[in-house]
C-alpha positions in Angstrom: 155.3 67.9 26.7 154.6 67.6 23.3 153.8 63.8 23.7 151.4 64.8 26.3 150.1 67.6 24.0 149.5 64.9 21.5 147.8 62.5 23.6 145.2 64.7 25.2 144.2 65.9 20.7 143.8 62.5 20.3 141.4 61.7 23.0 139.8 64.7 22.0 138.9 63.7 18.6 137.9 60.0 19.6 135.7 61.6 22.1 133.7 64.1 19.6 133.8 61.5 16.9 130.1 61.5 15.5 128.0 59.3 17.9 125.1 59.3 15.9 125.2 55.7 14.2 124.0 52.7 16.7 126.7 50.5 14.5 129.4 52.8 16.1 128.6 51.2 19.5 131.2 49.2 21.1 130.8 46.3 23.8 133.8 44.9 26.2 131.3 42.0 28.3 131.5 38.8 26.4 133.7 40.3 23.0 137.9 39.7 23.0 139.3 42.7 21.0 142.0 42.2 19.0 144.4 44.5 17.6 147.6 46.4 16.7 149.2 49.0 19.0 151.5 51.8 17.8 153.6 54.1 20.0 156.2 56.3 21.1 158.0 56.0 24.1 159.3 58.7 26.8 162.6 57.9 28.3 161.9 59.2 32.4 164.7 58.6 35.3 168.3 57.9 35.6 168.3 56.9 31.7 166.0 59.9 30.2 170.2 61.5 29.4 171.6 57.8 28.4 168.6 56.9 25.7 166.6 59.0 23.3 162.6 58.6 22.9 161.4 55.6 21.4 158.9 54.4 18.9 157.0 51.1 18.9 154.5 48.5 17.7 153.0 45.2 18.7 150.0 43.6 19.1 147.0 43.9 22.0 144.1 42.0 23.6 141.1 43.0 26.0 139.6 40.4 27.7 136.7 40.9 29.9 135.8 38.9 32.7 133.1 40.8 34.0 131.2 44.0 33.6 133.2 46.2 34.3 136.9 44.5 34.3 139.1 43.3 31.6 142.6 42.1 31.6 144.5 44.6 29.1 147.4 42.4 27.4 150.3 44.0 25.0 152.6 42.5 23.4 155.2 45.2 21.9 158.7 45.8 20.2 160.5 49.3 20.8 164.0 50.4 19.4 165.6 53.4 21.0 168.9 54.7 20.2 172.1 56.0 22.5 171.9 59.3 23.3 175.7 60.0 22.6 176.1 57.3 19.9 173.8 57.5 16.9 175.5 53.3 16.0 174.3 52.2 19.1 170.8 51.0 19.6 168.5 49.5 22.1 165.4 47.0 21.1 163.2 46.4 23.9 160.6 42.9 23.2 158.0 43.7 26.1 154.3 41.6 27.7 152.3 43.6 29.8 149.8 42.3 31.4 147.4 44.4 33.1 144.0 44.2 34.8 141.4 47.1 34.4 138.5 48.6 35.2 136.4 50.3 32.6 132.8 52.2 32.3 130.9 53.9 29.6 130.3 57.6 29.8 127.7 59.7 27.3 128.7 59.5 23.6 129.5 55.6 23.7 133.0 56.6 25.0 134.5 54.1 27.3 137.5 54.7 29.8 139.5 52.5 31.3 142.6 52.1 34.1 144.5 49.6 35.7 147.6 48.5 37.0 149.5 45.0 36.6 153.2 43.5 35.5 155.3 44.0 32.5 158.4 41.1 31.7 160.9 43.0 29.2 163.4 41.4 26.9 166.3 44.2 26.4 168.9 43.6 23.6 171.7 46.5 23.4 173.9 46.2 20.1 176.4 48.5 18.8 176.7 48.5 15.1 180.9 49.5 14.8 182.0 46.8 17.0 179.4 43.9 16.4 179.0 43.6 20.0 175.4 43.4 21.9 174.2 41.9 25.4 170.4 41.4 26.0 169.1 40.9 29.9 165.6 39.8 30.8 163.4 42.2 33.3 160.0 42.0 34.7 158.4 45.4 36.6 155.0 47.0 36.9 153.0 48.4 34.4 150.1 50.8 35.2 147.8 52.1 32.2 145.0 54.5 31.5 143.0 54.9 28.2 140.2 56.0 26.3 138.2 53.6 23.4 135.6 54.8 21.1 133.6 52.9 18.3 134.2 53.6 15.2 132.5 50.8 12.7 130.4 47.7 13.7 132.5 46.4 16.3 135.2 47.7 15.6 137.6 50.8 18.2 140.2 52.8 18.7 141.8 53.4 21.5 144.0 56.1 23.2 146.5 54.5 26.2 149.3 55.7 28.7 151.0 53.3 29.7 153.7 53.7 32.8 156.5 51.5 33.0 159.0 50.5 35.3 161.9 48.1 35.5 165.1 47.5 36.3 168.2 47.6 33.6 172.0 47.4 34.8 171.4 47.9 38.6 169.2 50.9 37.7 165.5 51.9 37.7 164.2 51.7 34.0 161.4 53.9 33.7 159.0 55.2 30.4 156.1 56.5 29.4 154.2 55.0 26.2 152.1 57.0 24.7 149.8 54.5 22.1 147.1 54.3 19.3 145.0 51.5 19.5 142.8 49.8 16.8 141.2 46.5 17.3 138.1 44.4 16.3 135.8 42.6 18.4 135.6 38.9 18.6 132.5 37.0 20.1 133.1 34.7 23.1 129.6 32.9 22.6 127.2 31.3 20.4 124.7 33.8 18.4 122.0 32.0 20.5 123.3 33.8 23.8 123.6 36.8 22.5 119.9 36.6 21.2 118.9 35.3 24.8 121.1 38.2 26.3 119.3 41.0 23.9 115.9 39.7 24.9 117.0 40.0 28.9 118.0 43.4 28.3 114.7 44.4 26.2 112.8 42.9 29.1 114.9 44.9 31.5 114.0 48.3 29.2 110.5 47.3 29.5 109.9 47.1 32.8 112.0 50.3 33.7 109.7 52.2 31.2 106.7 50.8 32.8 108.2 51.6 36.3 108.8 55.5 35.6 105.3 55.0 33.9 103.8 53.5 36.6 105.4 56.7 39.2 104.3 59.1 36.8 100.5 58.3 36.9 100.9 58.0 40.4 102.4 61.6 41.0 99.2 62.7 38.9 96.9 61.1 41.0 99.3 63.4 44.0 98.7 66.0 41.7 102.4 66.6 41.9 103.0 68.0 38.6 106.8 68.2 38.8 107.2 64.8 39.7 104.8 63.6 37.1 106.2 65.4 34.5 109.7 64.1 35.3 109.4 60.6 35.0 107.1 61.0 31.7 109.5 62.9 30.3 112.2 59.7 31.5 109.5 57.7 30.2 110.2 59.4 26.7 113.6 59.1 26.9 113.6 55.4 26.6 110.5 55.2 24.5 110.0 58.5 22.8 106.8 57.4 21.0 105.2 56.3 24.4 101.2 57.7 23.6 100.1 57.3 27.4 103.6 59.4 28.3 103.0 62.2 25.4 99.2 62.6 25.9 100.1 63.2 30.3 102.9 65.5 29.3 100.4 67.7 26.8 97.8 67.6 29.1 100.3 68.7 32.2 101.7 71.2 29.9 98.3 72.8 28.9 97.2 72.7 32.6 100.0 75.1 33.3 99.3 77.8 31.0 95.9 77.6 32.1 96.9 78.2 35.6 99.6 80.2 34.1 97.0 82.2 32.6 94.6 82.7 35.6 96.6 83.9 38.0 97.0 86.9 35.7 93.8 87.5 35.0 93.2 87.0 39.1 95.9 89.7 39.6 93.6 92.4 36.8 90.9 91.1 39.5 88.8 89.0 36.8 88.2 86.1 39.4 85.0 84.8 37.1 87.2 84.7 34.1 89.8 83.2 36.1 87.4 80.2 37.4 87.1 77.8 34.7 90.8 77.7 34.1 91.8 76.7 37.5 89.0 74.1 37.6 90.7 72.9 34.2 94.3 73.3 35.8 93.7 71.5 39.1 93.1 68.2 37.5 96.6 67.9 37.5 98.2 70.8 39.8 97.8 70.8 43.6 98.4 74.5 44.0 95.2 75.1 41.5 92.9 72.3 43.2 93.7 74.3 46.6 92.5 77.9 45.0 89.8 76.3 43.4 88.3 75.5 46.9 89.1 78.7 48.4 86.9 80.5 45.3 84.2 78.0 45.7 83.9 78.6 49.3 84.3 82.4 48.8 82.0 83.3 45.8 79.1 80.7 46.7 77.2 83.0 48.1 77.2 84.6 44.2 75.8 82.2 42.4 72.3 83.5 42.3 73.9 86.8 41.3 75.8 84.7 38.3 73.0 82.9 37.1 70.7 85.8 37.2 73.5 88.0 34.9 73.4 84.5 32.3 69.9 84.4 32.3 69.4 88.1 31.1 72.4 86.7 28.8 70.1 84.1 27.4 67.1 86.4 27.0 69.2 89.3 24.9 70.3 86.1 22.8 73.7 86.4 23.9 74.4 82.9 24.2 78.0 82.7 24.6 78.3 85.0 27.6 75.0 83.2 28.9 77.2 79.3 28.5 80.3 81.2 30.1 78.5 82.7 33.1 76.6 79.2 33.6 79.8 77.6 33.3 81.4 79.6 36.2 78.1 78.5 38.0 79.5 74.7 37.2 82.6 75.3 38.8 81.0 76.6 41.9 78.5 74.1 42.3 78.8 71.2 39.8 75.2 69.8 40.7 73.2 73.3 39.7 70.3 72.0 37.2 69.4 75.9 36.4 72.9 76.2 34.9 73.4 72.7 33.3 70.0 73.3 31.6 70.5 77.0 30.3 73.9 75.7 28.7 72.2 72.5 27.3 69.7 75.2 25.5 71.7 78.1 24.3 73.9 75.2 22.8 71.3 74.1 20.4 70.0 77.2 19.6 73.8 78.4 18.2 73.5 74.9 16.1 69.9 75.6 15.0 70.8 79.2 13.9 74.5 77.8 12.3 72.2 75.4 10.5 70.2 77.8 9.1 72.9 80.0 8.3 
């Protein structure tokens, strides 16, 4: 239990170790890791009453051949003593060999698992009468573990290793619990890796311009929900993408102007509420719909509005006379009265800010 305790700290702290630095990054396709392994070992079965718990060390290789597969090789010395003679001691010289599976999760954390064969070397020697006997087993080995980056190319590893033999007649069974620290060797020339770096930079490209690509055309949808979610992808790979961060701004500000005019539709200010949903539906679908709904409903008032901006104009009120017109606009777009009456209250404000 305390073994196990022990094992899951340890993944623990690999797995929270800062992930901050890119040199922290670790690779298994095309680098050999080589390293030491350290352990202890938990006696299971018929002998967990005949041997105490063991401690070990050795050496250990990954070596990919794919992806997303390695072959995880061990090679390991472990000494564990009689359980009811304290003189008598067992030295176990063991090769595992066993193929894997591994992926990378968030945090640069990789896990891996496999299962394979294990040939053991088992030497028993008793220290008041001189007298040993060794035997030679092989069995199966299945292992799960957990690596994380720690310097440029360079891991540590947490592993569990199951393994099962046979020793006098009987099923040998234990549980290593390891530490694992290796260093990654190339398998190519620098010239592949540069090739392999420029594939996968091509690769990033075209997946930004992809989600790009979807984005503008959920815009021209109007679906704003869809737009915004592959900008925002967009900026997760490139986070200074301009095209990305000016859509998302613009979809943003649309929304509070919709926001923003369905209140002031629900305090019954529908002329107020006008210009922002003429703004908003460049990019909302919702808003383009009620913007065709007030058209066709208040047409009938646009005499009634420019009137009201033309007595604006006269009492020199040339904001509310450029608002009112401006609600005209949104109404009908082609209406020379209001275009013109906007075009002139304009320069008079500059003329009398001149002047100022």
């Amino acid at each position: 239990m305390k073994a196990l305790i022990f094992t899951i700290l340890i993944m623990l702290f690999i797995i929270i170790i800062p992930s901050y630095t890119s040199y922290a990054d670790i690779v298994f396709p095309d680098y050999v890791t080589v390293g030491t392994v350290a352990g202890y070992s938990v006696i299971t079965g018929y002998y967990s009453n005949s041997l105490d718990n063991g401690i070990g060390a050795g050496l250990f290789f990954f070596v990919p051949f794919a992806d997303w597969g390695m072959i995880n090789n061990s090679l390991t010395y472990s000494r564990f003593t009689l359980t009811h003679s304290s003189n008598s001691t067992m030295q176990s010289f063991g090769i595992t060999i066993i193929p894997s599976l591994y992926f990378t999760i968030p945090y640069d954390v990789t896990l891996y698992a496999g299962a394979g064969f294990c040939v053991q070397y088992h030497t028993l020697f008793a220290t008041n009468t001189g007298v040993n006997d060794a035997t030679y087993k092989s069995g199966i080995a299945m292992s799960a573990g957990i690596a994380k980056g720690i310097f440029p190319r360079t891991l540590i590893a947490t592993e569990c290793t199951y393994l099962l033999s046979e020793l006098s007649h009987k099923k040998f069974q234990n549980i290593v619990i390891c530490m694992k620290a290796g260093y990654q060797f190339a398998l190519h020339q620098p010239l592949y890796y540069i090739a392999k770096e420029a594939e996968t930079a091509k690769i990033h490209e075209k997946r930004i311009e992809h989600l790009y690509n979807c984005g503008t055309e959920y815009v021209q949808k109007k679906d704003h929900v869809q737009a915004l979610d592959c900008f925002h992808k967009v900026l997760s790979l490139k986070p200074d993408h301009k095209n990305a961060l000016h859509y998302i701004a613009s979809i943003s500000l649309a929304l509070e102007q919709y926001n923003s005019a369905l209140v002031l539709l629900k305090q019954h200010r529908e002329f107020e509420a006008l210009p922002l949903i003429a703004n908003a539906s460049t990019y909302i679908a919702h808003a383009e719909m009620l913007l065709q709904q007030m058209k066709m409903k208040y047409t009938s008032e646009i005499l009634k509005l420019t009137k009201m901006a033309i007595e604006s104009f006269n009492k020199k009120d040339y904001d509310n006379c450029i608002a009112t017109m401006n609600v005209v606009l949104v109404i009908d777009p082609d209406n020379d009265v209001a275009k013109a009456y906007i075009v002139r209250s304009k320069r008079i404000k500059e003329t009398m800010q001149k002047l100022q």
